[in-house]
C-alpha positions as a Markdown table, in Angstrom:
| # | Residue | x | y | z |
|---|---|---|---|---|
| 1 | Unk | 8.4 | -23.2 | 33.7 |
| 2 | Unk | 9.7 | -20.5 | 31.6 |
| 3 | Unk | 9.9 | -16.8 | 32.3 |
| 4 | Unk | 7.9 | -15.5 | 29.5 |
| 5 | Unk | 8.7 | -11.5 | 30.5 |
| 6 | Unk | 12.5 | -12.2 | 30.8 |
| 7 | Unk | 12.3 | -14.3 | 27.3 |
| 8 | Unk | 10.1 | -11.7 | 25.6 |
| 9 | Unk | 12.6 | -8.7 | 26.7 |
| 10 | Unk | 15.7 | -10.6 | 25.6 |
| 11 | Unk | 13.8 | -11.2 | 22.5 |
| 12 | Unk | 13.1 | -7.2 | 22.2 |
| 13 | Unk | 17.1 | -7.4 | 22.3 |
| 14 | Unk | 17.3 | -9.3 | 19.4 |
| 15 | Unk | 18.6 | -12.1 | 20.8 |
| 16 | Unk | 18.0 | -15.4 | 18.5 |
| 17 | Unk | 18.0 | -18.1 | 21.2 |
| 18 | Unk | 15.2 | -15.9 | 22.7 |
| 19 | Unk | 13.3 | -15.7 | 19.9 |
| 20 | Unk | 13.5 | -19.3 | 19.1 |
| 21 | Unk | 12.7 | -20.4 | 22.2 |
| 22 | Unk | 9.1 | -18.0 | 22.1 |
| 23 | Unk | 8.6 | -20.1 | 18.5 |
| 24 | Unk | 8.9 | -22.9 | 20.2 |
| 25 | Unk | 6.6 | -22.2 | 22.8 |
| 26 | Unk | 3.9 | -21.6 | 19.9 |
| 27 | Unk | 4.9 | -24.7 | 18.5 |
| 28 | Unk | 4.8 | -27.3 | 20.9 |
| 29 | Unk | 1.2 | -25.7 | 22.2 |
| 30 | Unk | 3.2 | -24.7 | 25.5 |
| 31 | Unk | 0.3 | -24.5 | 28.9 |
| 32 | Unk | 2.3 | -21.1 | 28.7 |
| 33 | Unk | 0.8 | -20.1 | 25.7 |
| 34 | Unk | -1.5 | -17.9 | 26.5 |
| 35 | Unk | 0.9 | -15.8 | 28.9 |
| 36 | Unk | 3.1 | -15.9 | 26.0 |
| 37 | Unk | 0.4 | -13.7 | 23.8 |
| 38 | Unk | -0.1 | -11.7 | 26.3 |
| 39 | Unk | 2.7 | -10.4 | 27.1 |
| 40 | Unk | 3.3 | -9.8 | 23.3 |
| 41 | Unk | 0.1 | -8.5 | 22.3 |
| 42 | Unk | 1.1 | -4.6 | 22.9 |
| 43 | Unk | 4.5 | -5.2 | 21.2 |
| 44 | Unk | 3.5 | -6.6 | 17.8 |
| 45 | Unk | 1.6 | -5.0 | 14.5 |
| 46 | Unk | 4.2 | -3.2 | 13.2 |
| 47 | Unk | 6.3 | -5.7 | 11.2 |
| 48 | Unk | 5.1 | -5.3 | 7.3 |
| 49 | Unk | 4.4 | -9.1 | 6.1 |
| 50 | Unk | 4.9 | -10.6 | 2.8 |
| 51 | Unk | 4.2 | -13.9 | 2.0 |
| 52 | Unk | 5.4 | -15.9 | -1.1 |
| 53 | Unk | 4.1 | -18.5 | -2.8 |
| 54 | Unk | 4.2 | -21.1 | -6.2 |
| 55 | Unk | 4.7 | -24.9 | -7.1 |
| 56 | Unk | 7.8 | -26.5 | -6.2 |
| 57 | Unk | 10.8 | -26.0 | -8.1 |
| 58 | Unk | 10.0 | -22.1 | -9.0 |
| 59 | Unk | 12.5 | -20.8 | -6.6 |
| 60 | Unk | 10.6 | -19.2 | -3.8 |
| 61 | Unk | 13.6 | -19.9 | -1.2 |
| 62 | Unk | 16.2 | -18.5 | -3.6 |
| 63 | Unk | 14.0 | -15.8 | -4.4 |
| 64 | Unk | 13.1 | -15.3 | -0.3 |
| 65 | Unk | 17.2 | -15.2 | 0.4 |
| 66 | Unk | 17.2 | -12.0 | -2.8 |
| 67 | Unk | 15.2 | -10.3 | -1.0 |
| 68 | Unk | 16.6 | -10.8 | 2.3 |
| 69 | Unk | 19.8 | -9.6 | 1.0 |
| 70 | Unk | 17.9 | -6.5 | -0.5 |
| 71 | Unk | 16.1 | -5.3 | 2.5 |
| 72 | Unk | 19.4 | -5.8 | 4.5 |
| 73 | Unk | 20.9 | -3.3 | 2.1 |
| 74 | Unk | 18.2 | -1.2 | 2.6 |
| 75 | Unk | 18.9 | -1.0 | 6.6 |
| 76 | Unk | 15.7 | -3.6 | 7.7 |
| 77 | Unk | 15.8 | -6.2 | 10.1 |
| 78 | Unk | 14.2 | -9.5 | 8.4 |
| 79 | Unk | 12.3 | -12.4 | 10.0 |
| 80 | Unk | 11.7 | -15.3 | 7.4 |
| 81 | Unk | 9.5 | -18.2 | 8.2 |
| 82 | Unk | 9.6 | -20.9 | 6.1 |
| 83 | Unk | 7.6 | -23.6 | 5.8 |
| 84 | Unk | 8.0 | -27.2 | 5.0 |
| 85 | Unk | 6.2 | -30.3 | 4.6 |
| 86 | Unk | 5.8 | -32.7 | 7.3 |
| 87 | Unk | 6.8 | -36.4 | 6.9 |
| 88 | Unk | 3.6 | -38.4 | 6.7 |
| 89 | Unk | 5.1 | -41.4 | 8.9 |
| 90 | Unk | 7.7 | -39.4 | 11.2 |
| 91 | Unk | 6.3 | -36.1 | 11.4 |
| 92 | Unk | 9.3 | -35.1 | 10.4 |
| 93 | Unk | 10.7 | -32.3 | 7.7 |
| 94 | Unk | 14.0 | -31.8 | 6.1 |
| 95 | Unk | 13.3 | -27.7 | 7.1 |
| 96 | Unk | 16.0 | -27.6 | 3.9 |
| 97 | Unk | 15.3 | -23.8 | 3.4 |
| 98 | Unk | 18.0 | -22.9 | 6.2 |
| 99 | Unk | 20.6 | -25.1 | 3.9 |
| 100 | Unk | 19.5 | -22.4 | 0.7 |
| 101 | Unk | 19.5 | -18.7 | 2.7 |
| 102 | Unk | 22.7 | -20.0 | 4.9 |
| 103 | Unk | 24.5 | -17.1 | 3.6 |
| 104 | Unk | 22.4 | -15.2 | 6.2 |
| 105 | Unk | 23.0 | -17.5 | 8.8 |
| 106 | Unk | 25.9 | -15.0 | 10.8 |
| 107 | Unk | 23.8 | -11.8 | 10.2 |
| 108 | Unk | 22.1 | -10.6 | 13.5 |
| 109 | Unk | 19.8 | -8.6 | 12.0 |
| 110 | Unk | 18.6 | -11.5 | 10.1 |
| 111 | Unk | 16.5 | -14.3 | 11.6 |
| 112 | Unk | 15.1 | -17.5 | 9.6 |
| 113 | Unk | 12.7 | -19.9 | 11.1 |
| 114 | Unk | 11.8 | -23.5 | 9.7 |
| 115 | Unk | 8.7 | -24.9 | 10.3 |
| 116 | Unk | 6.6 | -28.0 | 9.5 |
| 117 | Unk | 3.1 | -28.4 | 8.7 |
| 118 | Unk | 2.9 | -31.1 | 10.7 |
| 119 | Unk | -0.4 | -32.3 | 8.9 |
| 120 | Unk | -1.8 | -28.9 | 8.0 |
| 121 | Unk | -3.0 | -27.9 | 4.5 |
| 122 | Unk | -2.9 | -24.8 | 2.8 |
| 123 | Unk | 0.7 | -24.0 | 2.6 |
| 124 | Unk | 1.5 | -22.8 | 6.0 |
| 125 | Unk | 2.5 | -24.5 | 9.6 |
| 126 | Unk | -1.0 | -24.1 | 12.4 |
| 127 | Unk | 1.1 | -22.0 | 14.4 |
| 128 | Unk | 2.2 | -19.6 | 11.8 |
| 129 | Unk | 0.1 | -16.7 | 12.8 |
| 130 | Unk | 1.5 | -17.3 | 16.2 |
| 131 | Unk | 5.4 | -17.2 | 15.1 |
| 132 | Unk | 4.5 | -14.6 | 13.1 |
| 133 | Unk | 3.8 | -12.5 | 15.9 |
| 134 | Unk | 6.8 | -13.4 | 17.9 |
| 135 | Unk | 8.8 | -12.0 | 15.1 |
| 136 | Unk | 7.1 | -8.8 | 15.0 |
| 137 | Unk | 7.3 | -8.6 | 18.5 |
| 138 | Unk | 10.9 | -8.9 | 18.5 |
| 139 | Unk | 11.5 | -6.0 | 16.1 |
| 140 | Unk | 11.6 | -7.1 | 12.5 |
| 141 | Unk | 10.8 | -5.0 | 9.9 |
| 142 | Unk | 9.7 | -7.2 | 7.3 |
| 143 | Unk | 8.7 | -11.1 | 7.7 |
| 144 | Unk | 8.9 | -13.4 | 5.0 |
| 145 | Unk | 6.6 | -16.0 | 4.9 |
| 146 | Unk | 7.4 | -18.5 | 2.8 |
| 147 | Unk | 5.1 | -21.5 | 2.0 |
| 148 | Unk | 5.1 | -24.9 | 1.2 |
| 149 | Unk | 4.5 | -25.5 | -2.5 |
| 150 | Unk | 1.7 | -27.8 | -2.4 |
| 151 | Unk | 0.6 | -26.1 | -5.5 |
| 152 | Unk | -3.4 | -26.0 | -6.1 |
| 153 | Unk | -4.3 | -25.9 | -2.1 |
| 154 | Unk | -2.0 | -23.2 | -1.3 |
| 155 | Unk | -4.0 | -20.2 | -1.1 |
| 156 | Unk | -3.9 | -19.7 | 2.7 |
| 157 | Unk | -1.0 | -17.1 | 2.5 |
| 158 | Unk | -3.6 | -14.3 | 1.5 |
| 159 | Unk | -5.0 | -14.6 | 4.6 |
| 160 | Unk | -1.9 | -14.5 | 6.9 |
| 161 | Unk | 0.4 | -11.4 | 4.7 |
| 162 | Unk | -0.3 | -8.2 | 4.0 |
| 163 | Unk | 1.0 | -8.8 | 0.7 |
| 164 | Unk | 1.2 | -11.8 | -1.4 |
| 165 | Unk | 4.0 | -12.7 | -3.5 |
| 166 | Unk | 2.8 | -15.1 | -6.4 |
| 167 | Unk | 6.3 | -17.3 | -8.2 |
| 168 | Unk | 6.0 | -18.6 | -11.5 |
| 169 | Unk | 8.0 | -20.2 | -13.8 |
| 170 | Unk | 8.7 | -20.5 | -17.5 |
| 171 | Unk | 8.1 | -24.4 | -18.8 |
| 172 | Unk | 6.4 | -25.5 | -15.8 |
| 173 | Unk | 2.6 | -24.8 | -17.3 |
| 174 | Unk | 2.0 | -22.1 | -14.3 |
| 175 | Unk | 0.2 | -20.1 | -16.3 |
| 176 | Unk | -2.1 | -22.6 | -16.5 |
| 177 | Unk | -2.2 | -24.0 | -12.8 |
| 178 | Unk | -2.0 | -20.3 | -11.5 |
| 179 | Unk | -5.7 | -20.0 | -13.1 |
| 180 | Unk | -6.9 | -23.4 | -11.6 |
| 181 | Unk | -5.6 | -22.8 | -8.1 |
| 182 | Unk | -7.4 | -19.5 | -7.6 |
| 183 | Unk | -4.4 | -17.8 | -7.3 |
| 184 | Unk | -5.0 | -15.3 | -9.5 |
| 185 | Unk | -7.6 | -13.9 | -7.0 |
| 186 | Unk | -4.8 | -14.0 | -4.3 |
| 187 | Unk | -1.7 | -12.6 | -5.9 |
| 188 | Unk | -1.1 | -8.9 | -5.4 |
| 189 | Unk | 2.7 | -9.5 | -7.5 |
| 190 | Unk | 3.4 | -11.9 | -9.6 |
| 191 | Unk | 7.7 | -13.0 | -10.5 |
| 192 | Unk | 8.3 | -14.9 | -12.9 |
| 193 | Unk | 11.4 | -16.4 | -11.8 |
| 194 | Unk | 13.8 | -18.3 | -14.1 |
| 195 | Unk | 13.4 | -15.4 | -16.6 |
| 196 | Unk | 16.6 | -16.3 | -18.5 |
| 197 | Unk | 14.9 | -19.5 | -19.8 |
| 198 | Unk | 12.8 | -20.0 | -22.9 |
| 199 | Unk | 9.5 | -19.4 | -22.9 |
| 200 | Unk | 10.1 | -16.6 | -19.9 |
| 201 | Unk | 7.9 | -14.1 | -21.7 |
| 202 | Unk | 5.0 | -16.1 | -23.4 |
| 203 | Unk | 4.2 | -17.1 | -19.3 |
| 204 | Unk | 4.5 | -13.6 | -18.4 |
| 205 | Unk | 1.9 | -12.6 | -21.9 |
| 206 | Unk | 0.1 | -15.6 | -20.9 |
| 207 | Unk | -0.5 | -14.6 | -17.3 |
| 208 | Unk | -1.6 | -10.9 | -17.9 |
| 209 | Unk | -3.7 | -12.0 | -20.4 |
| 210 | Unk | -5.4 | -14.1 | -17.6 |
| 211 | Unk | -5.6 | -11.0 | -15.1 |
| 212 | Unk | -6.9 | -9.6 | -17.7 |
| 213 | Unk | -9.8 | -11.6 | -18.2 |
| 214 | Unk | -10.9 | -12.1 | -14.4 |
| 215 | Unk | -10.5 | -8.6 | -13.8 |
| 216 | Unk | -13.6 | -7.2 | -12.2 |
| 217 | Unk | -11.3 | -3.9 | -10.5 |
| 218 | Unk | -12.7 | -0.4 | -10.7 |
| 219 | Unk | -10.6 | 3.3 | -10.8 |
| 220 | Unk | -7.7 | 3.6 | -8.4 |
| 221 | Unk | -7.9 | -0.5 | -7.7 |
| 222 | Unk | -4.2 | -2.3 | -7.0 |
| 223 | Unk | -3.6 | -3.5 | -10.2 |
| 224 | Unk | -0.8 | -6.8 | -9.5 |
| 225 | Unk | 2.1 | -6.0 | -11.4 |
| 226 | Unk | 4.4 | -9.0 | -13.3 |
| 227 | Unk | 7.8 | -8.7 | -12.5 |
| 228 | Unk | 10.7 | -11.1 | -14.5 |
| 229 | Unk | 13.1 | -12.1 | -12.4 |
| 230 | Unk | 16.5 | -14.7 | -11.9 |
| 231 | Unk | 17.1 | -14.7 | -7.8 |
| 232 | Unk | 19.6 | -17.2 | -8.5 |
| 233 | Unk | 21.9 | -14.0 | -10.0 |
| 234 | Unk | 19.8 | -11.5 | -8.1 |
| 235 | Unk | 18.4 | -10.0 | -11.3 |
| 236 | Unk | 15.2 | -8.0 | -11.1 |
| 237 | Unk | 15.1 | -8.0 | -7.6 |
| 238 | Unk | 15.1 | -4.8 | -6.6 |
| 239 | Unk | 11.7 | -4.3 | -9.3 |
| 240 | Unk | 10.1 | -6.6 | -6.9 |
| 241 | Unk | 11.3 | -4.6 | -4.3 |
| 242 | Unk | 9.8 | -1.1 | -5.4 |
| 243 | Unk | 6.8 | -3.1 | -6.3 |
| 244 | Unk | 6.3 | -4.3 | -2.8 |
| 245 | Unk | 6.8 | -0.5 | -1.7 |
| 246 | Unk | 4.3 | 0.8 | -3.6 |
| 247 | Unk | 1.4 | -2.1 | -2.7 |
| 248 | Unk | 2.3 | -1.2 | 0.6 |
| 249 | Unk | 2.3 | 2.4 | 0.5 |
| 250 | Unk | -1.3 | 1.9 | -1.8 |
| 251 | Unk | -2.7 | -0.4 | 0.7 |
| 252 | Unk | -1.6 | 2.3 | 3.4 |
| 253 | Unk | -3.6 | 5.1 | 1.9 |
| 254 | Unk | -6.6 | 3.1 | 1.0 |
| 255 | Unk | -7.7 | 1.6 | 4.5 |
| 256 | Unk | -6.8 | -1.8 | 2.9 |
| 257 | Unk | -3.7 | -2.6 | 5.2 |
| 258 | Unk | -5.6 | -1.7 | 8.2 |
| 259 | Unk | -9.0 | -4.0 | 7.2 |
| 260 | Unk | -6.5 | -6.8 | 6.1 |
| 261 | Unk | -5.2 | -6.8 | 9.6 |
| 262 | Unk | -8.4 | -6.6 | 11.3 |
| 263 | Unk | -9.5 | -9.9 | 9.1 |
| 264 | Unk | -6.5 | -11.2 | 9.8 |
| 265 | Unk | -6.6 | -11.2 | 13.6 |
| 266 | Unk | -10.6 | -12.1 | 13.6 |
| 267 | Unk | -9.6 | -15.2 | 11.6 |
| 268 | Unk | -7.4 | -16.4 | 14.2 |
| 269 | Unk | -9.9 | -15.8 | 17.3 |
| 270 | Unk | -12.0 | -17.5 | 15.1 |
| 271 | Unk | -9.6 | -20.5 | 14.5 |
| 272 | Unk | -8.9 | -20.5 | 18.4 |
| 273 | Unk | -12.3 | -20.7 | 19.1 |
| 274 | Unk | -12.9 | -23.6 | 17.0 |
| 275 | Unk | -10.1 | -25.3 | 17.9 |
| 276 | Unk | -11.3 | -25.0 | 21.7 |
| 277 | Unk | -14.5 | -26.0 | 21.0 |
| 278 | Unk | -13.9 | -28.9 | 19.0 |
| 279 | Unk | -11.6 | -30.5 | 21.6 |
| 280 | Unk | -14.3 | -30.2 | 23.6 |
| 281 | Unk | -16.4 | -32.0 | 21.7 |
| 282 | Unk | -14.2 | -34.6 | 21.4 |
| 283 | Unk | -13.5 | -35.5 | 24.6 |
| 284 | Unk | -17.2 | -35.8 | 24.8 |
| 285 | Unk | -16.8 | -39.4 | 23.0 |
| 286 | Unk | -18.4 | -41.8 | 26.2 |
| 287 | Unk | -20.1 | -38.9 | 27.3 |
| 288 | Unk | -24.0 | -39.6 | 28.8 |
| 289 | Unk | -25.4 | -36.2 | 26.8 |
| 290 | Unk | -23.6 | -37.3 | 23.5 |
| 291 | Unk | -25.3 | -41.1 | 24.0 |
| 292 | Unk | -28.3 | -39.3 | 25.4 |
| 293 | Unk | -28.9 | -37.2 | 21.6 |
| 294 | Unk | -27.7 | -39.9 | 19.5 |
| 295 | Unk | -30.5 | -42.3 | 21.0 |
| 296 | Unk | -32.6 | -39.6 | 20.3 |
| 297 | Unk | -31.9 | -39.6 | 17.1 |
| 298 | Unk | -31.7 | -43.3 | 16.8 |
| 299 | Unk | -35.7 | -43.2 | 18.3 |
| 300 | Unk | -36.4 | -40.7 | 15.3 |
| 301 | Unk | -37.2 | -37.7 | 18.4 |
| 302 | Unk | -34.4 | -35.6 | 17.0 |
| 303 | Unk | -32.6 | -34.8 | 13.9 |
| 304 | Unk | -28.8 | -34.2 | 13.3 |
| 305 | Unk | -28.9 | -30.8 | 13.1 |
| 306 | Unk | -30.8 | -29.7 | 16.3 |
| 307 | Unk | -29.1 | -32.5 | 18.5 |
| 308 | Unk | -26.0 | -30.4 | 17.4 |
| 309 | Unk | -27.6 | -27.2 | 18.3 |
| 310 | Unk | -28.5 | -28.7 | 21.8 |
| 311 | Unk | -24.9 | -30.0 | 22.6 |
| 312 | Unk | -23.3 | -26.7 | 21.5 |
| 313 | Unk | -25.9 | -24.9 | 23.5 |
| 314 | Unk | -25.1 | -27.1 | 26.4 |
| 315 | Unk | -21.5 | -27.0 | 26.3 |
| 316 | Unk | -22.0 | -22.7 | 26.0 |
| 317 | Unk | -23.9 | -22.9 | 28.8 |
| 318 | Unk | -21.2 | -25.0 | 31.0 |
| 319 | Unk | -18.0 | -23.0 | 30.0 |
């Protein structure tokens, strides 16, 4: 057994094996789970999130490491998780995100997470909004969160950042998969990275023209700005930088940050509670209610729909 106050104070400290070791926790779905968010529950909700987004091969991790190396300059301590996909037959992930930001890798006031989906869709590990936490907890400023790059499914990020960084690329047809994906609904910046190629500013024409024509935003609305960029050379970086300021400081003065948050945080009871009740249900499978309704069904007494109603109403009335 672990002791979750001593971890969580040397975490408070800043002290990485601490931290890890709380991630890991989240991860592995420790028994100690629950003491765990407990005990970080009145710590956390300060950290100002930002997750980033885009297709494979735009740069997100390059970009993620820019802005690492920008916030550092500005005085912040940064937690970055990042996000990779699982292998299908190990379970496995290269986590190769650590091998692009290693320049980081000695800072202390710097701390980067891999994770893998293990399975899950949408861009982003199950445990994320747990991990998330831990980092806030342990005093970071700003937490990257960068996803997967699954491409059209990846639209989760909205609901875990306060602010959602959209990447984009010149040659790559973005434009074009940005506007299938729904991530134009999602994106509150948009980079287009790679800016020193051809064709750089047709995506960037090409995508405001696009915002342009879903736009349904009234007066005083956050307008998402297009930023060019090349991480690689750490060119336009610091725009995205005073972009990120000001959809903070709008969100801030609007009551947006604060309802974000609040959806944010019902979302993951939500996801708990399902979570719970659907390993309830399955371990149901054999059960004598379970074979009792689906007889009934069989004998044409029941439908479906209200032998689900009865088991959920049974299994309320037993927990």
């Amino acid at each position: 057994m672990v002791d979750v106050p001593e971890l969580v104070a040397q975490a408070r400290e800043g002290r990485p094996r601490a931290v890890a070791r709380l991630i890991s926790l989240v991860e592995g779905a420790s028994p100690q789970l629950r003491e765990v968010m407990a005990a970080l529950a009145p710590l956390a909700g300060n950290a100002y999130v930002v997750g980033l987004t885009g297709s494979p091969g735009v740069g997100k991790s390059t970009s993620t490491s820019a802005l690492v190396s920008a916030y550092r300059r500005a005085g912040k301590r940064v937690g970055v998780l990042a996000v990779d996909p699982s292998s299908p037959f190990s379970g496995g992930a290269l986590l190769g995100d650590r091998v692009r930001m290693s320049d980081h890798a000695s800072d202390p006031g710097v701390y980067i997470r891999s994770m893998a989906t293990r399975g899950h869709l949408g861009g982003l590990a199950w445990a994320a909004p747990q991990a998330i936490r831990v980092l806030d907890a342990a005093g970071c400023e700003v937490i990257l969160v960068e996803t997967v790059g699954v491409g059209q499914s990846e639209v989760e990020i909205a609901s875990q950042a306060d602010t959602s960084v959209v990447l984009l690329a010149p040659g790559m047809g973005d434009g074009i998969q940005a506007a299938k994906a729904g991530i134009l609904e999602i994106g509150d910046l948009y980079v287009v990275n790679k800016a020193d190629r051809d064709g750089a500013d047709a995506t960037a024409r090409e995508l405001n023209h696009m915002l342009g024509l879903g736009e349904s935003r009234g007066p005083g609305d956050w307008r998402p700005p297009i930023v060019k960029t090349v991480a690689a050379r750490g060119e336009g970086i610091e725009e995205v930088l005073e972009a990120l300021e000001k959809h903070h400081a709008w969100m801030a003065e609007h009551g947006v940050l604060a309802e974000r948050r609040r959806a944010r945080a019902a979302r993951e009871v939500e996801t708990i509670a399902v979570t719970a009740l659907r390993e309830r249900i399955g371990s149901l499978h054999g059960d004598r209610r379970l074979d009792a309704l689906a007889q009934r069904i069989v004998d044409g007494e029941l439908d479906p729909y209200a032998a689900a109603d009865e088991l959920v109403a049974g299994l309320t009335e037993s927990a």
